[in-house]
Steps between C-alpha positions, in 0.01 A plus 500: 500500500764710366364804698555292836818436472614823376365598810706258722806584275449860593428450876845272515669767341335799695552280833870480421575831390346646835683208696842644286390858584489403885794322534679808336338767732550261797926449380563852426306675731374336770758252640758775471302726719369212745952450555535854562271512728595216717846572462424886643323290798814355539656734493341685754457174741927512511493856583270432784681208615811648497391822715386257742826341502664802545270652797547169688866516460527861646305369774722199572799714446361754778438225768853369404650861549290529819724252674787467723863344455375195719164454395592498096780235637241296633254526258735376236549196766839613644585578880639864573742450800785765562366777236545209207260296309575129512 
């Protein structure tokens, strides 16, 4: 009898000390690792984003450059009479 629950006494303990081990490995190692790694994805998604940004810009800027006196006056919902925007 004493035999069996030595046994169970020693699986508890073995059970928690690998459970212990785990959570150890899994604070100090893993986690850690698992934020770097999403925050270099992150990283790298802003990047992206903001080249996109930047290329569509250049593109509005060039149609913007592309036209006249009277057609940036109407555009921005004015009425070019006379050489002036109104």
């Amino acid at each position: 009898m004493i035999s069996r629950l030595s046994l169970a006494v020693g699986a508890l303990i073995g059970g928690l000390a690998v459970f212990l081990i785990m959570q150890a490995a899994n604070a100090l190692w893993l986690l850690p690792a698992a934020k770097e790694a999403g925050r270099d994805e992150e990283r790298t998604a802003a990047i992206a984003r903001s080249m996109e940004i930047i290329k569509e810009r250049t593109r509005t800027n060039a149609q913007v450059n592309a036209l006249t006196d009277a057609d940036l006056c109407r555009e921005l919902g004015g009425l070019f009479e006379d050489g002036e925007c109104r």
